[in-house]
KEBABA-83095 format. One record per residue: x, y, z of N, C-alpha, C in turn; residue in three letters. Coordinates in steps of 0.05 Angstrom, whole numbers, padded with zeros to 5 digits, always signed. Example, Ala and Ser with C-alpha at 12.3 -4.5 7.8 and 13.67 -1.06 7.14 Angstrom:
+00264-00114+00156+00246-00090+00156+00264-00066+00156Ala
+00257-00045+00142+00273-00021+00143+00258+00001+00157Ser
end
This chain:
+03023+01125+00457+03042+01125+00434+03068+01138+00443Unk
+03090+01118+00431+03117+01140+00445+03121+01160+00420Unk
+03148+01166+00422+03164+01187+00402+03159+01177+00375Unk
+03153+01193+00353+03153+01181+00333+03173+01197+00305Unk
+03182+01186+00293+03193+01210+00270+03172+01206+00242Unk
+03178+01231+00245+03154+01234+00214+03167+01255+00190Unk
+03186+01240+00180+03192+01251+00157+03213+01269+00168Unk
+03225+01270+00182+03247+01285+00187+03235+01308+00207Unk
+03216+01310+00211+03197+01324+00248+03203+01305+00271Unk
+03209+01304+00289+03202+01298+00308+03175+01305+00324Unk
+03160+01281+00342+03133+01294+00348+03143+01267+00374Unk
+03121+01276+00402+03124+01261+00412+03101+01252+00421Unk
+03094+01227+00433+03075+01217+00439+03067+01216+00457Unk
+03038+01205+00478+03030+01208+00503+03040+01200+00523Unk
+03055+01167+00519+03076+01158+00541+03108+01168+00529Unk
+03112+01186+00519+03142+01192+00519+03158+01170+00515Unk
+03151+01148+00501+03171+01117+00498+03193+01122+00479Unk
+03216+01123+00489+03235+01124+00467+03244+01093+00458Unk
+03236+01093+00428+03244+01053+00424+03277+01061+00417Unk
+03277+01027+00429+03294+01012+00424+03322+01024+00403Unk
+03352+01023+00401+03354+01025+00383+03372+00998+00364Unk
+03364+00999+00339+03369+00969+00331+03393+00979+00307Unk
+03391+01002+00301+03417+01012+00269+03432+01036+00279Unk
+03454+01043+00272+03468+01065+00275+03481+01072+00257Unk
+03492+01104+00240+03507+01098+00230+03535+01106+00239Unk
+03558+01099+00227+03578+01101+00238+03601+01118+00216Unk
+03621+01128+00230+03641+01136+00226+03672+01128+00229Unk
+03685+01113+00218+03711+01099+00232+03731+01104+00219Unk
+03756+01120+00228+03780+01127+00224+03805+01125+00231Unk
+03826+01110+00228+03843+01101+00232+03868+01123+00241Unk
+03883+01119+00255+03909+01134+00262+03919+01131+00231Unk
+03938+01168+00228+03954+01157+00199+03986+01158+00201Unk
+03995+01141+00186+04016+01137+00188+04044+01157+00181Unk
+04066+01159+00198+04088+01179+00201+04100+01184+00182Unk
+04103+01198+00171+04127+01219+00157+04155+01202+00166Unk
+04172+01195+00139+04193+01194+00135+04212+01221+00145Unk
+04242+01203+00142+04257+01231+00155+04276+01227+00130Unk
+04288+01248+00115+04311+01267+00108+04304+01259+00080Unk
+04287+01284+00059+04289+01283+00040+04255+01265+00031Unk
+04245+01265+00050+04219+01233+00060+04197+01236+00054Unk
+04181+01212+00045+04152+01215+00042+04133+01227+00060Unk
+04111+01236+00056+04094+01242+00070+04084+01216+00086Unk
+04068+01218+00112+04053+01189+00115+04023+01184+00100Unk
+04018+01159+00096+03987+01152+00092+03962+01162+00106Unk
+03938+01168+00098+03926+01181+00115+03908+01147+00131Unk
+03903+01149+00150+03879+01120+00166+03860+01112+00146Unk
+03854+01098+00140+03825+01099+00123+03810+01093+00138Unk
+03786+01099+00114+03760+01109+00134+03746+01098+00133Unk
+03716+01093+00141+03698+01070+00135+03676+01092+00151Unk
+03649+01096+00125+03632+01100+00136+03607+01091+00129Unk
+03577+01096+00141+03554+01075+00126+03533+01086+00151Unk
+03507+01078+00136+03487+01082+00152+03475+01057+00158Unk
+03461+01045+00174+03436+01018+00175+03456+00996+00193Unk
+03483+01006+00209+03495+00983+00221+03477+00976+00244Unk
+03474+00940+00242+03455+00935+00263+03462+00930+00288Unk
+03453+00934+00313+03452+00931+00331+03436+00908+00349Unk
+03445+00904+00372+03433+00903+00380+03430+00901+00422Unk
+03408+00897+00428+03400+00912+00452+03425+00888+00477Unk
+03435+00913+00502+03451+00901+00515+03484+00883+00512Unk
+03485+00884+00482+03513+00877+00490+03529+00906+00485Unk
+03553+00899+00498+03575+00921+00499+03589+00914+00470Unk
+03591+00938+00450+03605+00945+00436+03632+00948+00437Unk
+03652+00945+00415+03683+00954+00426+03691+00978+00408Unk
+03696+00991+00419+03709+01016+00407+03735+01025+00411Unk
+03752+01017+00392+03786+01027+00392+03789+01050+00365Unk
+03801+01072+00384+03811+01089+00366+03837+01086+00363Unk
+03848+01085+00340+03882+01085+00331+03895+01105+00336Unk
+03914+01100+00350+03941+01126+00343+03958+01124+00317Unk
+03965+01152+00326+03981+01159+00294+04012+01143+00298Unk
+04019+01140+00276+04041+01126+00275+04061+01146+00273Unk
+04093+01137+00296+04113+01155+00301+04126+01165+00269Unk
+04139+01191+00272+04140+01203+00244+04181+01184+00242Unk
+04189+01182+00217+04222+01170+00229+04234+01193+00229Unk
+04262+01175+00230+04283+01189+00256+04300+01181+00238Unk
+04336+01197+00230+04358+01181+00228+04358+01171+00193Unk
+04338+01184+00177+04334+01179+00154+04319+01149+00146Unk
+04303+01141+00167+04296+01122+00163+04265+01130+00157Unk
+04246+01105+00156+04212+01113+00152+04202+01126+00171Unk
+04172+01123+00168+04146+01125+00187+04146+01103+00201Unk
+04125+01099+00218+04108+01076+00234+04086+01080+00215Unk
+04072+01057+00212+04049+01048+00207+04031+01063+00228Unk
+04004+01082+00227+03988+01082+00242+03977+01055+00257Unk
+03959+01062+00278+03943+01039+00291+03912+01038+00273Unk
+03900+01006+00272+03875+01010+00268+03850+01016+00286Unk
+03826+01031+00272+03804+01043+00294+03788+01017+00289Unk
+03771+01007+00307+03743+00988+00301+03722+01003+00320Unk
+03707+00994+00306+03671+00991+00320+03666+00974+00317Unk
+03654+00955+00331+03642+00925+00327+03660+00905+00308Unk
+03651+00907+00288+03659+00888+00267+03672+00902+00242Unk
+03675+00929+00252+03681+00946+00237+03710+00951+00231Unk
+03739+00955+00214+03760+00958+00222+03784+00977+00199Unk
+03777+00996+00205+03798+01010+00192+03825+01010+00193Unk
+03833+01006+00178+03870+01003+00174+03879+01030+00182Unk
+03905+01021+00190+03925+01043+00204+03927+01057+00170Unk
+03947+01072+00179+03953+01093+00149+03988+01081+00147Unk
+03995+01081+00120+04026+01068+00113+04045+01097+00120Unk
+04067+01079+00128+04082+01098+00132+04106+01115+00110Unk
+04108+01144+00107+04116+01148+00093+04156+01138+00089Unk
+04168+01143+00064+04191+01126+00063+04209+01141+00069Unk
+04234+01136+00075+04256+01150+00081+04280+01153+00072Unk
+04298+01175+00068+04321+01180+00056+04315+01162+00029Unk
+04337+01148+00023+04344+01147-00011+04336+01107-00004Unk
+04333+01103+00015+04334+01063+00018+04309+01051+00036Unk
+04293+01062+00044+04273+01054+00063+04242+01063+00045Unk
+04240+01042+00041+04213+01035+00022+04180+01053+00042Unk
+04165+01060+00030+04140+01072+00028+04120+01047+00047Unk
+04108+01045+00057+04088+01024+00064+04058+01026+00065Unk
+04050+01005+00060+04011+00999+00050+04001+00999+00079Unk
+03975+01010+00076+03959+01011+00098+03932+01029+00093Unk
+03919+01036+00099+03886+01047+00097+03894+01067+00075Unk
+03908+01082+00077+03924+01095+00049+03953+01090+00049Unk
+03967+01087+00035+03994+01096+00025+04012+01106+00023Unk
+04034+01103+00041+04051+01127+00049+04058+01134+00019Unk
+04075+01167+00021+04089+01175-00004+04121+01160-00005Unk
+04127+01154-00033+04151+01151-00040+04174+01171-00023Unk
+04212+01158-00008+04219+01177-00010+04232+01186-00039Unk
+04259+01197-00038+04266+01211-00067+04286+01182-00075Unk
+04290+01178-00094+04305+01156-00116+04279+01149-00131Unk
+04263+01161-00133+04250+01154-00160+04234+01122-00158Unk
+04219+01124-00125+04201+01097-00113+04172+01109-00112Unk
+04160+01083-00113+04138+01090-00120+04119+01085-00082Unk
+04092+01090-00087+04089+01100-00054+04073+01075-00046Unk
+04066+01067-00013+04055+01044-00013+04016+01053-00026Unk
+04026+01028-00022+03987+01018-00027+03966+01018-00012Unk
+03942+01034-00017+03917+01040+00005+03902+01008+00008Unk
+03888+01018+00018+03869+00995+00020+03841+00993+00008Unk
+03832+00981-00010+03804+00987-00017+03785+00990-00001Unk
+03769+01018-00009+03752+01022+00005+03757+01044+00027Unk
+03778+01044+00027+03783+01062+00058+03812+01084+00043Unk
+03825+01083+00028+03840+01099+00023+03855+01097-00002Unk
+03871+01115-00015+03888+01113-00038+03920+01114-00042Unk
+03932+01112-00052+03961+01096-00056+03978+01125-00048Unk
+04001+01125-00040+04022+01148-00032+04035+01153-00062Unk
+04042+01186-00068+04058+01177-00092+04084+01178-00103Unk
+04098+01166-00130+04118+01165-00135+04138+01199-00135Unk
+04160+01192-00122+04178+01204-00117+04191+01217-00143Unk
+04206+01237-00143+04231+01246-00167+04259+01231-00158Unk
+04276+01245-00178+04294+01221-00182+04322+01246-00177Unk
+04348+01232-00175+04367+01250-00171+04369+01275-00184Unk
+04394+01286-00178+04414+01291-00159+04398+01298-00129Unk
+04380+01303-00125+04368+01312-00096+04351+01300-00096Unk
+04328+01302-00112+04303+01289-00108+04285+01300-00092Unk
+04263+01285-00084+04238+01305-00064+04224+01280-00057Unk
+04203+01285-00044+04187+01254-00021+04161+01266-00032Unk
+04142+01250-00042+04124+01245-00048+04100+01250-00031Unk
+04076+01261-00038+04057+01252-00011+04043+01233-00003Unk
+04029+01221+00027+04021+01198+00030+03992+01205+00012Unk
+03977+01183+00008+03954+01186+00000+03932+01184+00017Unk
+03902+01195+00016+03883+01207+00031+03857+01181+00024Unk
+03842+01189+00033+03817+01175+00039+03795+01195+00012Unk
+03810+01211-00004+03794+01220-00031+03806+01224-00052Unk
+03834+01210-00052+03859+01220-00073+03880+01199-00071Unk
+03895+01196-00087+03925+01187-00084+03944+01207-00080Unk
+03965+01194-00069+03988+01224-00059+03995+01239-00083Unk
+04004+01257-00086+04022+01276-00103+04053+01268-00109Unk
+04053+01261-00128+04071+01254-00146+04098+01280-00140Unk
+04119+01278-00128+04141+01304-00128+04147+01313-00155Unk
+04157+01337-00144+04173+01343-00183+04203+01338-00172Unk
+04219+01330-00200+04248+01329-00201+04262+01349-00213Unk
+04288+01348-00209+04294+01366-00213+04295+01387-00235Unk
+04302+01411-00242+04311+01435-00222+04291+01439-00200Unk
+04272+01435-00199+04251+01437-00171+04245+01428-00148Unk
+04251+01399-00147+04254+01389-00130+04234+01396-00101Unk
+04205+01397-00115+04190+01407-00095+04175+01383-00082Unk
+04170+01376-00060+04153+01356-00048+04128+01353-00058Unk
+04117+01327-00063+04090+01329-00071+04066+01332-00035Unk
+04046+01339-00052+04018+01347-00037+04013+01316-00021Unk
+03997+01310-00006+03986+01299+00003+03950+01297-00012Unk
+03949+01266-00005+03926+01264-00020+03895+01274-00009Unk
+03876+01281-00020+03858+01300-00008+03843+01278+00016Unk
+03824+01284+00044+03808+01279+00053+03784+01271+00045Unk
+03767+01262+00058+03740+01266+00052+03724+01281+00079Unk
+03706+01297+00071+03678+01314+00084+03660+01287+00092Unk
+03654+01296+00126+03630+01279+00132+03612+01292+00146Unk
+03590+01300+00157+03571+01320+00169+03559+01297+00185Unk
+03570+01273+00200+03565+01260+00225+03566+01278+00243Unk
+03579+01300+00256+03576+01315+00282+03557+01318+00283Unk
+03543+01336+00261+03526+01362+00255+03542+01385+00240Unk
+03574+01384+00235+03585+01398+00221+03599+01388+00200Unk
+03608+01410+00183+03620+01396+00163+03650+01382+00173Unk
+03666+01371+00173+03693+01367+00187+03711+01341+00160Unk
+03734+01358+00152+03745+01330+00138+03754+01316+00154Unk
+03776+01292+00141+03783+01277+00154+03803+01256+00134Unk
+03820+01240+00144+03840+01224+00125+03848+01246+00110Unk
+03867+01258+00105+03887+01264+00089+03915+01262+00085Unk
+03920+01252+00059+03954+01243+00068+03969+01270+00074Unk
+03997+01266+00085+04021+01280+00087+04037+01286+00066Unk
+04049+01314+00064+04073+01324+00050+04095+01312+00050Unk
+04101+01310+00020+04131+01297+00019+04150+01326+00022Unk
+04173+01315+00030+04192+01339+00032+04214+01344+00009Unk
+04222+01363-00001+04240+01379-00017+04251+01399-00012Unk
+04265+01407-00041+04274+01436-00032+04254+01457-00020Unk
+04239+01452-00035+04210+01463-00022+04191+01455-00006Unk
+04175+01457+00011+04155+01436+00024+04131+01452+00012Unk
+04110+01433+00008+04084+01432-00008+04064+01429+00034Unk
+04041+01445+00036+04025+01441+00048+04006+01418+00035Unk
+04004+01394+00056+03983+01373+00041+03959+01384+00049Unk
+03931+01373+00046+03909+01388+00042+03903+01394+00066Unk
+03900+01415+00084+03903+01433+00105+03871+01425+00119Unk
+03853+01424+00101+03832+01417+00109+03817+01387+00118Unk
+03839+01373+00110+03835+01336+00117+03857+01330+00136Unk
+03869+01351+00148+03887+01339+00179+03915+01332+00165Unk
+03920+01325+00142+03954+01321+00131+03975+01342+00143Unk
+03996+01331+00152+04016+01341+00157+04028+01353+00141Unk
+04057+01374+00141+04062+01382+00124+04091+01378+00113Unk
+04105+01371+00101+04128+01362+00094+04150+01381+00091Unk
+04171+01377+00112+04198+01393+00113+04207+01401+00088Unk
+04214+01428+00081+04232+01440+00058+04271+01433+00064Unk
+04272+01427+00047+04315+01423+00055+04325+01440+00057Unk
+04316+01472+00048+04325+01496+00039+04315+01511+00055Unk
+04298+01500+00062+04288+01528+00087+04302+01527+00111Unk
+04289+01554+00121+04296+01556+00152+04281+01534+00169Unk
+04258+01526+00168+04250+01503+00189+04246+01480+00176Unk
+04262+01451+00170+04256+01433+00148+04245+01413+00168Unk
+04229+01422+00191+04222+01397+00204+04193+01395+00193Unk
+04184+01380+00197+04159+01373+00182+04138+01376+00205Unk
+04115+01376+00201+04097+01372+00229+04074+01358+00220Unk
+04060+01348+00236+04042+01318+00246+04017+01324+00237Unk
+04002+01300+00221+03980+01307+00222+03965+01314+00243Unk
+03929+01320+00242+03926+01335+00260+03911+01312+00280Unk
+03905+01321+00301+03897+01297+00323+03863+01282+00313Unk
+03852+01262+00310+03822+01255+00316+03814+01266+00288Unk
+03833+01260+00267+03834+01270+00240+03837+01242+00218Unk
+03858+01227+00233+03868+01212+00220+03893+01215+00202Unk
+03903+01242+00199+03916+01249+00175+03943+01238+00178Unk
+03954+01241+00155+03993+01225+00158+04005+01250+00163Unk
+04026+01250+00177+04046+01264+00180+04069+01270+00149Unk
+04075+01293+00158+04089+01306+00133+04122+01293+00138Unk
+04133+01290+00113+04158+01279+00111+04179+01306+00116Unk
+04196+01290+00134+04215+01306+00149+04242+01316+00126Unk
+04254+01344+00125+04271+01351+00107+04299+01344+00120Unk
+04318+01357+00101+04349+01349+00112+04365+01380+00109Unk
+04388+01380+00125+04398+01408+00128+04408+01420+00094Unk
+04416+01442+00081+04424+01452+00065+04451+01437+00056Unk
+04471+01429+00079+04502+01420+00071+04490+01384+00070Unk
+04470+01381+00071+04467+01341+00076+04460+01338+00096Unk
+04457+01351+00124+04461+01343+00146+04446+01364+00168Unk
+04436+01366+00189+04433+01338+00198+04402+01329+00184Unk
+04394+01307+00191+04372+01289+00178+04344+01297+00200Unk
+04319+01311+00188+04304+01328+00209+04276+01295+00206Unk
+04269+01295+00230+04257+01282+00232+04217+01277+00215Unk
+04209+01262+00215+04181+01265+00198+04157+01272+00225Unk
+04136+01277+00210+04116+01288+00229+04107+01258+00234Unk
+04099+01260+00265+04075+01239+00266+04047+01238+00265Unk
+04028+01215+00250+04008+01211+00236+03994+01223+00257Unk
+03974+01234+00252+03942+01239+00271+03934+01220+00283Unk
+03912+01209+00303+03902+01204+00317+03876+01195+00305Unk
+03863+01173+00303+03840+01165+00288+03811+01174+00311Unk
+03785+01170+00299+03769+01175+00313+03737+01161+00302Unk
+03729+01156+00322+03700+01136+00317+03675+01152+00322Unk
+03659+01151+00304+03631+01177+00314+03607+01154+00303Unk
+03594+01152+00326+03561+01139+00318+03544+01158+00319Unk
+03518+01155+00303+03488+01173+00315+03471+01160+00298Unk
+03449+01164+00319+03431+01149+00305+03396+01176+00314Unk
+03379+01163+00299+03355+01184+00304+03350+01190+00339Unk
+03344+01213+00349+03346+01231+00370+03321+01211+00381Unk
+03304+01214+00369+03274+01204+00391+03287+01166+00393Unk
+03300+01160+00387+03310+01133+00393+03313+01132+00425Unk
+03326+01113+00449+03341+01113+00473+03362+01112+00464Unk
+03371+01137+00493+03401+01131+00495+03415+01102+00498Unk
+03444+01108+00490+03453+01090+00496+03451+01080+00524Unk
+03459+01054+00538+03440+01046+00567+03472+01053+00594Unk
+03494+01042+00569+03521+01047+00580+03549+01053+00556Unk
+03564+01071+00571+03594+01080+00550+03618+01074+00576Unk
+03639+01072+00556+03665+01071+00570+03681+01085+00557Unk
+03708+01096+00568+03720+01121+00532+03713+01145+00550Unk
+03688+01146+00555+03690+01178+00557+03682+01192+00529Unk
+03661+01186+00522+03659+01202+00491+03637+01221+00500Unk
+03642+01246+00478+03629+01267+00476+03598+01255+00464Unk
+03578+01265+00482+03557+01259+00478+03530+01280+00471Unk
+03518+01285+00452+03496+01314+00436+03487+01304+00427Unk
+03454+01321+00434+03444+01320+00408+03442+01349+00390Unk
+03444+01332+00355+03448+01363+00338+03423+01346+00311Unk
+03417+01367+00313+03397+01370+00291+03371+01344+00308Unk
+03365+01329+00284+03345+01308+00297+03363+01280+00307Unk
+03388+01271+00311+03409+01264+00306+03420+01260+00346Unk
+03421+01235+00351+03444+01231+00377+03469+01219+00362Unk
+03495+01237+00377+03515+01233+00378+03533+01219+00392Unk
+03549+01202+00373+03572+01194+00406+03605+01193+00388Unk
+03615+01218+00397+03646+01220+00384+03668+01206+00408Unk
+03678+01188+00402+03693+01161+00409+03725+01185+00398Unk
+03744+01191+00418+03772+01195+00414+03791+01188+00432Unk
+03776+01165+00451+03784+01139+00460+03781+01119+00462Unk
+03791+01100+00470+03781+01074+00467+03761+01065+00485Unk
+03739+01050+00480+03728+01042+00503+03694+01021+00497Unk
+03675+01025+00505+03647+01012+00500+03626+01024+00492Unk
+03605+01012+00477+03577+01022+00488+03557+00997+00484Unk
+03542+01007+00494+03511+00989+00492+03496+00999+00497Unk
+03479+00986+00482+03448+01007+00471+03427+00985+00486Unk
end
């Protein structure tokens, strides 16, 4: 008898046979999309796609692309759209990019970048994988909205006298490593004030116009998160650029007494944790089981 699982024990058997493996479940997260520049939305966070029972099967090579984050803008213009992550048949959308200055629209993608300021509304997530960026405030200054997350829609700015950037929309928690780890969260819109988007889902954080540093900074890498919308100097000028989106990331595991996989390409981090094999994908590349 080989390895057997019994209720969540592992026990092993007399020939040590590890079967076949035929399901996995998976983890898939998209690069999120850039932060607007001067006055600018947060970006969209990647959406995510996760599930248990994906089937397999024995000897073919799998494809595994992880997305990059999308460039944050420049010059008062938008974001980039993140890139999308796949596993097999699997495909998460990039994250939308957040919008820029007072004329460069918000864009749809796995979540929704945030509105910039004129009083726009933010793009559109994608079902299933993320939620919408949100609407902006309205003159004399205005504020940038945040992108929306993979557990929220963005944060709506306030207008004025406050003129504070909205939040970024929340992440979601997955315990695929063996730890807890968020992931997808949108980006800070920027204002007089900058708002930290949710610190714990990888969102960037969105430039203040009033502060001393109005540059915004990037979601975080193999997170997925959007980049925070970039602020603008105190006199108008100059126009500070947006963060760029995080870096998406792919994680399979399937039960430990299963076989390893037979071949990888990527370079992925490979454990076992708990009763549980791992394979964290934060490159692109293969496997086969």
């Amino acid at each position: 008898m080989g390895l057997r699982y019994t209720g969540g024990i592992l026990s092993a058997g007399l020939n040590g046979i590890n079967y076949p493996v035929t399901a996995v479940e998976y983890l898939v997260v998209a690069g999120g999309g850039g932060g607007g520049s001067r006055v600018a939305g947060g970006g969209g966070a990647g959406g995510l796609l996760t599930a248990a029972g994906f089937a397999v099967a024995s000897g073919t090579a799998l494809t595994v692309t992880v997305g990059a984050g999308g460039a944050g803008g420049t010059g008062g213009g938008g974001g980039t759209v993140g890139v999308d992550s796949v596993f097999s048949s699997i495909t998460a959308s990039g994250g939308g990019r957040g919008g820029g200055g007072s004329s460069v629209a918000a864009g749809a993608g796995g979540s929704g970048g945030g509105a910039a300021n004129s009083a726009t509304v933010g793009g559109a997530g994608t079902s299933g994988q993320g939620f919408a960026g949100g609407v902006s405030s309205s003159s004399p200054q205005g504020a940038g909205a945040g992108g929306g997350g993979a557990g929220s829609v963005g944060l709506s700015s306030l207008g004025t006298p406050n003129n504070t950037g909205g939040g970024g929309g929340t992440g979601l928690c997955s315990t695929i490593t063996g730890a807890r780890v968020f992931y997808a969260g949108g980006g800070s819109g920027s204002g007089d004030v900058g708002l930290i988007a949710s610190a714990t889902a990888g969102g960037g954080e969105g430039g203040a116009r009033l502060a001393a540093t109005p540059q915004a900074t990037s979601g975080t890498a193999n997170t997925g998160g959007g980049g925070g919308g970039g602020g603008v100097g105190s006199g108008g000028t100059p126009n500070y650029d947006g963060g760029a989106g995080g870096s998406g990331i792919v994680i399979l595991r399937y039960p430990s007494y299963l076989a390893p996989a037979t071949s990888t390409t990527g370079s992925p981090e490979t454990y076992v944790s708990g009763n549980y094999r791992v394979y964290k994908f934060v490159a692109s590349g293969t496997i086969t089981f």
